[in-house]
C-alpha positions in Angstrom: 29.2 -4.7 2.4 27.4 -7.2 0.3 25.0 -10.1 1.6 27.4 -12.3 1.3 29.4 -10.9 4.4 27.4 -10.7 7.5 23.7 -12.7 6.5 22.1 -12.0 9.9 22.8 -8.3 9.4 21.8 -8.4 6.0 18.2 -10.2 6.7 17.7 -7.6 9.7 18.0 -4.9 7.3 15.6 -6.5 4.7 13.3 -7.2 7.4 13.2 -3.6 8.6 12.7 -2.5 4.6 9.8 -5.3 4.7 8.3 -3.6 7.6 8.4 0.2 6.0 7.0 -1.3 3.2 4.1 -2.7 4.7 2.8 0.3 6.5 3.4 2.2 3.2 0.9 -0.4 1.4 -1.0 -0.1 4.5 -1.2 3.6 3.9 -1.7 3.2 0.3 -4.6 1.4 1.3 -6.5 3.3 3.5 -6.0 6.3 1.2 -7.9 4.0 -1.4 -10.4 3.5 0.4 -11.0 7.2 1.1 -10.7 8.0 -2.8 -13.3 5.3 -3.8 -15.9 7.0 -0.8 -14.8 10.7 -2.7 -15.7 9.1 -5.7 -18.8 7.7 -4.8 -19.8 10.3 -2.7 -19.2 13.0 -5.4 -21.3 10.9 -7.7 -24.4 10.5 -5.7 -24.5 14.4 -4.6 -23.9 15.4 -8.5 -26.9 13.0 -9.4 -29.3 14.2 -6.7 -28.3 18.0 -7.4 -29.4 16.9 -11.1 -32.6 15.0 -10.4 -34.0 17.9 -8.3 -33.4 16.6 -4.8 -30.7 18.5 -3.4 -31.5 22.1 -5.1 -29.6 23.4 -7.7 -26.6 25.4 -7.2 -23.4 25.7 -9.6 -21.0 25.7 -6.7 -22.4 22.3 -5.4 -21.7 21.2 -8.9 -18.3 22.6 -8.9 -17.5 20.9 -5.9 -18.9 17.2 -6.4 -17.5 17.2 -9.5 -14.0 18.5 -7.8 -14.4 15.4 -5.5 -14.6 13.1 -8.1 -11.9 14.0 -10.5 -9.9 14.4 -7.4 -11.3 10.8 -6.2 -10.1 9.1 -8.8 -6.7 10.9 -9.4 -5.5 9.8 -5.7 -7.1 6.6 -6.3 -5.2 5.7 -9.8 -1.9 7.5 -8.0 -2.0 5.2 -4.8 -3.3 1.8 -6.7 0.3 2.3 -8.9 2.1 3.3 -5.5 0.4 -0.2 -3.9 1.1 -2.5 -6.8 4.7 -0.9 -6.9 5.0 -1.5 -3.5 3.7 -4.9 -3.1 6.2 -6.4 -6.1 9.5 -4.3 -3.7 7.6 -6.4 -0.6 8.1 -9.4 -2.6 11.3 -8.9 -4.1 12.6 -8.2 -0.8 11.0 -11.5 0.9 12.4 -13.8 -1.7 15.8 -12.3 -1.1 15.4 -12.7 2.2 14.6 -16.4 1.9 17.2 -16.9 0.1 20.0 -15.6 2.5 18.1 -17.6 5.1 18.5 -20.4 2.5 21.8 -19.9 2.3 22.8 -20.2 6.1 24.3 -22.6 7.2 21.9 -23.7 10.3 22.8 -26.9 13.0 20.2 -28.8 14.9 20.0 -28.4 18.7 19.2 -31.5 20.1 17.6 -32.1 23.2 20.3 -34.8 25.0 21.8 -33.4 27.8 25.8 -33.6 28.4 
């Protein structure tokens, strides 16, 4: 079945897709944010291990190091995924306003018969 046949159908099902689409960017997001505070926080515990103030241990230096490569692999992996995302979310809204465009709609008017 194309667009063509049944347009209310069709902009229900792009509006669903629009939907899953959002709470994937909104997912995308959120994992973001938590890769940028790995990242940061990796940084900050590697720098104070090396100035002296948290002690010296290799494992701790292991690990924030760990967190930060890890930080910023999810965070290049889920910017891609977002910006991917975000160009299907707009794909599917301009296709979606153009089968609304292409309806043929009638004005209601308020006189009573």
């Amino acid at each position: 079945m194309t667009h063509e046949d049944d347009p209310p159908d069709e902009i229900s099902r792009i509006e669903a897709q629009i939907e899953e689409l959002a709470e994937v960017s909104e997912r995308c997001r959120k994992i973001i944010l938590f890769s940028k505070t790995a990242v940061a926080g990796g940084v900050v515990l590697l720098l104070l291990m090396v100035l002296g103030l948290f002690g010296s241990s290799q494992v701790v230096a292991i690990g924030s190091i760990a967190v930060v490569l890890g930080g910023i692999v999810s965070l290049g992996s889920n910017i891609s995924t977002l910006q991917q995302t975000m160009a299907a979310m707009s794909a599917a809204e301009a296709l979606r306003s153009d089968l609304i465009g292409r309806i043929d709609l009638r004005v209601v008017s308020d006189k009573k018969f």
